[in-house]
Chimera marker file (.cmm) of the C-alpha trace (Angstrom):
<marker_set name="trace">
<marker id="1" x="8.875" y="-6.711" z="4.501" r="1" g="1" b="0" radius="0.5"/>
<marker id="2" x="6.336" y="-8.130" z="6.445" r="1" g="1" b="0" radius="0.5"/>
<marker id="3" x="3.042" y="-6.144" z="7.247" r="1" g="1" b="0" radius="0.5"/>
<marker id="4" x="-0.201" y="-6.564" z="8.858" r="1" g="1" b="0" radius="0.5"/>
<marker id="5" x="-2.959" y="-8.039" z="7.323" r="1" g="1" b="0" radius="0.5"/>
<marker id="6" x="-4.637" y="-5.844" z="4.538" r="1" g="1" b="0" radius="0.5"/>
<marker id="7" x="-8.058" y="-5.267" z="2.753" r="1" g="1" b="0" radius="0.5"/>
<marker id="8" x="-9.130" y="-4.846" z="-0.276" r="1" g="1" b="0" radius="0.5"/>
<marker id="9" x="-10.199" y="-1.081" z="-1.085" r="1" g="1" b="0" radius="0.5"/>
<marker id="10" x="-8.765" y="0.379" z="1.997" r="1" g="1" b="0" radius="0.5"/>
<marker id="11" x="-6.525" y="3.315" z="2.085" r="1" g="1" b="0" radius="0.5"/>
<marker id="12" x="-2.980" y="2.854" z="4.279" r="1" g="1" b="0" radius="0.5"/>
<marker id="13" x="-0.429" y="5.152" z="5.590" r="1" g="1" b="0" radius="0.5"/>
<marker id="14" x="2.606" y="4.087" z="4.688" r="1" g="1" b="0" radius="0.5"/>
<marker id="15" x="6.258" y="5.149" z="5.751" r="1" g="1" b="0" radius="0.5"/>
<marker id="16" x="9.113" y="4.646" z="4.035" r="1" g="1" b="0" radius="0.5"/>
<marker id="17" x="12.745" y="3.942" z="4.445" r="1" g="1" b="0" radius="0.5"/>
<marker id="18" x="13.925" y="7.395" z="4.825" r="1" g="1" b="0" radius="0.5"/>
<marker id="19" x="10.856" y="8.751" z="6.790" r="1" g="1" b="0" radius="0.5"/>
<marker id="20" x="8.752" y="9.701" z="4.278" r="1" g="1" b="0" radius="0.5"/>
<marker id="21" x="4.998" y="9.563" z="4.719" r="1" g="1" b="0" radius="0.5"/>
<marker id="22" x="2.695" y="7.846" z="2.015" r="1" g="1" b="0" radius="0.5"/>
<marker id="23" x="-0.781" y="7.128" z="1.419" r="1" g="1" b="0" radius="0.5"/>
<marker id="24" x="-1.825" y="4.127" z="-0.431" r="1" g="1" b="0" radius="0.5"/>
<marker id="25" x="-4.746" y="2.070" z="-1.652" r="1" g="1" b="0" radius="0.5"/>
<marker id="26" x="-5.255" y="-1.492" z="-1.206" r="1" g="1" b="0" radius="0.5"/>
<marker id="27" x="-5.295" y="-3.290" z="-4.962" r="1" g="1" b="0" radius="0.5"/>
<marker id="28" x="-5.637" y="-6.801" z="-3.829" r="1" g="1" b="0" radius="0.5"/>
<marker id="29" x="-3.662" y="-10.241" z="-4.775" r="1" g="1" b="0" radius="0.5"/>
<marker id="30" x="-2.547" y="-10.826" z="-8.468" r="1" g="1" b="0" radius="0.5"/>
<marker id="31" x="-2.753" y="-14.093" z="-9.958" r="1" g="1" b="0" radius="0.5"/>
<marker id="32" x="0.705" y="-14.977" z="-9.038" r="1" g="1" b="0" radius="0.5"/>
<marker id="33" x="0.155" y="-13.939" z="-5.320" r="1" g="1" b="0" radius="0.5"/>
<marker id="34" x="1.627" y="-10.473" z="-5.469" r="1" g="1" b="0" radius="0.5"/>
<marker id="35" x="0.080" y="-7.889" z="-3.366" r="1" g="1" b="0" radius="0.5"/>
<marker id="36" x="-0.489" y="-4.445" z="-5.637" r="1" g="1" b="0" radius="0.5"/>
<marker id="37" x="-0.648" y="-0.768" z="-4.588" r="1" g="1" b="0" radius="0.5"/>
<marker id="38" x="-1.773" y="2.656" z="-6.065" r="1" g="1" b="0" radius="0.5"/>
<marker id="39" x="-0.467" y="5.733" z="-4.748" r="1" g="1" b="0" radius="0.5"/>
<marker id="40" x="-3.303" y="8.019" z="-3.629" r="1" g="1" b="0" radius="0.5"/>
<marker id="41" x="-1.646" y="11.543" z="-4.756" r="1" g="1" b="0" radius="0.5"/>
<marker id="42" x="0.675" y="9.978" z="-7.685" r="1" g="1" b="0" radius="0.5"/>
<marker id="43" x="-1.692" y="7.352" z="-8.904" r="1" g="1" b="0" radius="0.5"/>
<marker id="44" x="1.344" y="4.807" z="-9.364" r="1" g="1" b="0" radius="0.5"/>
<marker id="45" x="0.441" y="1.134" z="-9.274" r="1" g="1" b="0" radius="0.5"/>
<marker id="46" x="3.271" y="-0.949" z="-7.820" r="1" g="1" b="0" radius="0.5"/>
<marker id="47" x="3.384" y="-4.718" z="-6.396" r="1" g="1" b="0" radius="0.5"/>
<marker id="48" x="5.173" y="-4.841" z="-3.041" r="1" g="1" b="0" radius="0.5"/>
<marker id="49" x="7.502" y="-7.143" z="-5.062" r="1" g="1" b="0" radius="0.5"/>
<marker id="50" x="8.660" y="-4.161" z="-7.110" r="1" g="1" b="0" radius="0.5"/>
<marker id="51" x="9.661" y="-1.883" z="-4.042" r="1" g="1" b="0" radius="0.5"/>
<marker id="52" x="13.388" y="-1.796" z="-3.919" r="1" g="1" b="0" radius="0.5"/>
<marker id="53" x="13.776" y="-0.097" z="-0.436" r="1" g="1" b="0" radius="0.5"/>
<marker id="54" x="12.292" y="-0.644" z="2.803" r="1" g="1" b="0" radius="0.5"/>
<marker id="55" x="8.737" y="0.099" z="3.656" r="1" g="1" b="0" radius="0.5"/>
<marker id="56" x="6.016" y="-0.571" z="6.348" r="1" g="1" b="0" radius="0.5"/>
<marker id="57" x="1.980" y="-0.233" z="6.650" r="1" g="1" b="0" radius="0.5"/>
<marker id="58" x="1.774" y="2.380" z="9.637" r="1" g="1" b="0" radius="0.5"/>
<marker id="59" x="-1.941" y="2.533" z="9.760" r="1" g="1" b="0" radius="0.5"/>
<marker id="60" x="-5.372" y="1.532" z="8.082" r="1" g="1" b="0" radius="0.5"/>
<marker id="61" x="-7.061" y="4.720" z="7.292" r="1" g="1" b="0" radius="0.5"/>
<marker id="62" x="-10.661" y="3.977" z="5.314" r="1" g="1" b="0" radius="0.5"/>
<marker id="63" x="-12.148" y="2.119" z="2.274" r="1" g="1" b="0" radius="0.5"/>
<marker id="64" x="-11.698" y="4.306" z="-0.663" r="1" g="1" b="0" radius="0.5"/>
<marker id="65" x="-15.475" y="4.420" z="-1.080" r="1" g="1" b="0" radius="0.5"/>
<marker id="66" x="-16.212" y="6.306" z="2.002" r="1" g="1" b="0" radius="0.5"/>
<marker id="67" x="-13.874" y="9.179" z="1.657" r="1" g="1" b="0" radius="0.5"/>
<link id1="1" id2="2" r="1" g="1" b="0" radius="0.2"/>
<link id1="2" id2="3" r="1" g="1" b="0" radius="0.2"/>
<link id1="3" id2="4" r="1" g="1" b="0" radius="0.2"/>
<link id1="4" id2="5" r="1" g="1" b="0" radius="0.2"/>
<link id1="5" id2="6" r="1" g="1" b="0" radius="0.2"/>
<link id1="6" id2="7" r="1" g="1" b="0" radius="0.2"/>
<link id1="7" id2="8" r="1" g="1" b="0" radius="0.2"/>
<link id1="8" id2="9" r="1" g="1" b="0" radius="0.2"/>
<link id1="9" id2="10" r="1" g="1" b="0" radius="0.2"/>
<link id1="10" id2="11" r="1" g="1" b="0" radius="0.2"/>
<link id1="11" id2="12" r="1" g="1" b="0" radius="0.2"/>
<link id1="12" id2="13" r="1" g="1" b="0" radius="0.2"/>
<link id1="13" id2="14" r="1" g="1" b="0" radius="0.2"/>
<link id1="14" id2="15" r="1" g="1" b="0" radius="0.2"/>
<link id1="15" id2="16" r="1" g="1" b="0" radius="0.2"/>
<link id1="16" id2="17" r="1" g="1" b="0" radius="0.2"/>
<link id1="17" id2="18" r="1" g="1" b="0" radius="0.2"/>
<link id1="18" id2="19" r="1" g="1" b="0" radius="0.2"/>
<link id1="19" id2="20" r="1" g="1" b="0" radius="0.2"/>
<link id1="20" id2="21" r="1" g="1" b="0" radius="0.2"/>
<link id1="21" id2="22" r="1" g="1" b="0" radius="0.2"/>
<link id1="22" id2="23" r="1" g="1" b="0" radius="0.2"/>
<link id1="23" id2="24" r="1" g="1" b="0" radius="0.2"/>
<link id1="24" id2="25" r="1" g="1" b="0" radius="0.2"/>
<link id1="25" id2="26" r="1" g="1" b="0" radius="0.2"/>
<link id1="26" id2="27" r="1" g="1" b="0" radius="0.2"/>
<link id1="27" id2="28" r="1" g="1" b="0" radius="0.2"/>
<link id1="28" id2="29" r="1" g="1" b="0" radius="0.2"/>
<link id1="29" id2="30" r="1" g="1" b="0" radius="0.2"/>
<link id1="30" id2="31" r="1" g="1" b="0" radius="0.2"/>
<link id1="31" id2="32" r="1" g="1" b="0" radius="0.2"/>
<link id1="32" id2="33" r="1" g="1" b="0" radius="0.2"/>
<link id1="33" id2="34" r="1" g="1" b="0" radius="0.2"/>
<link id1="34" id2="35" r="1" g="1" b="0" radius="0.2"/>
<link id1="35" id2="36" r="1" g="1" b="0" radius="0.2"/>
<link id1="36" id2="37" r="1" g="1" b="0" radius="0.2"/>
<link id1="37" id2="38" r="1" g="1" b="0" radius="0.2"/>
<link id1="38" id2="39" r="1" g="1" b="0" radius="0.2"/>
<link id1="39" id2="40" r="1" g="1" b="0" radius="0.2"/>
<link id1="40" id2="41" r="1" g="1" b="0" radius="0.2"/>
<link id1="41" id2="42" r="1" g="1" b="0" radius="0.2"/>
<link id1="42" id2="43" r="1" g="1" b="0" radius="0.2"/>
<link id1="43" id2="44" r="1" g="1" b="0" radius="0.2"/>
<link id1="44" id2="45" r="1" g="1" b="0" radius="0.2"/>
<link id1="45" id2="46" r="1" g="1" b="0" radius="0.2"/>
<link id1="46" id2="47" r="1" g="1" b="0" radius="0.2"/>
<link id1="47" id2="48" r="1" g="1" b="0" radius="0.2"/>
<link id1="48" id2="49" r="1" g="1" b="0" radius="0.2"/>
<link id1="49" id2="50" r="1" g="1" b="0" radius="0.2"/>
<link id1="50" id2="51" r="1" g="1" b="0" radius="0.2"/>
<link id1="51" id2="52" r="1" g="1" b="0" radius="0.2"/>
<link id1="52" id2="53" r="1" g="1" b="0" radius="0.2"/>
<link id1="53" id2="54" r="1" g="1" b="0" radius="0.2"/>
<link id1="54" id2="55" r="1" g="1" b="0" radius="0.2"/>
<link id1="55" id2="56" r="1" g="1" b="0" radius="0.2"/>
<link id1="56" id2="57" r="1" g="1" b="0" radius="0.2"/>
<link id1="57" id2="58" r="1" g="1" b="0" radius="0.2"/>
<link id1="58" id2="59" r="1" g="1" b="0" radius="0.2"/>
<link id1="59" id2="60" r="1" g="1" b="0" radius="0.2"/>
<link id1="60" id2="61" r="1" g="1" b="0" radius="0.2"/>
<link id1="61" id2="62" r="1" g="1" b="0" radius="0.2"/>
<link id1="62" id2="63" r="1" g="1" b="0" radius="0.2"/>
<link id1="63" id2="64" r="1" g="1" b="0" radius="0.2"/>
<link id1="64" id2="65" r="1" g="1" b="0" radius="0.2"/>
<link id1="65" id2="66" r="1" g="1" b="0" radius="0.2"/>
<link id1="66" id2="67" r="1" g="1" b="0" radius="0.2"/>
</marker_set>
């Protein structure tokens, strides 16, 4: 699923297929041009490759560093 442009380090809210609310941080590009993801509360690293259901970034909340 497409989704706006993302940085680096920053923290996203994320909503999933059934409604669900998320928050995520930023990993960056792999080598093979996947984009990766950690899950702020779960701490589980995913590409958006991996995601089998639909998801979209809502909003861009803040670089990890400044929280």
């Amino acid at each position: 699923m497409p989704n706006p442009e993302t940085t680096v380090g920053y923290e996203y809210r994320i909503t999933l297929r059934g409604g669900e609310v998320r928050r995520c941080l930023y990993l960056g590009l792999d080598p093979s041009g996947r984009a990766w993801w950690r899950d702020t509360e779960t701490l589980y690293q995913f590409s958006e490759d991996s995601l089998m259901y639909a998801w979209q970034v809502v909003e861009k909340i803040a670089p990890a560093a400044a929280r």
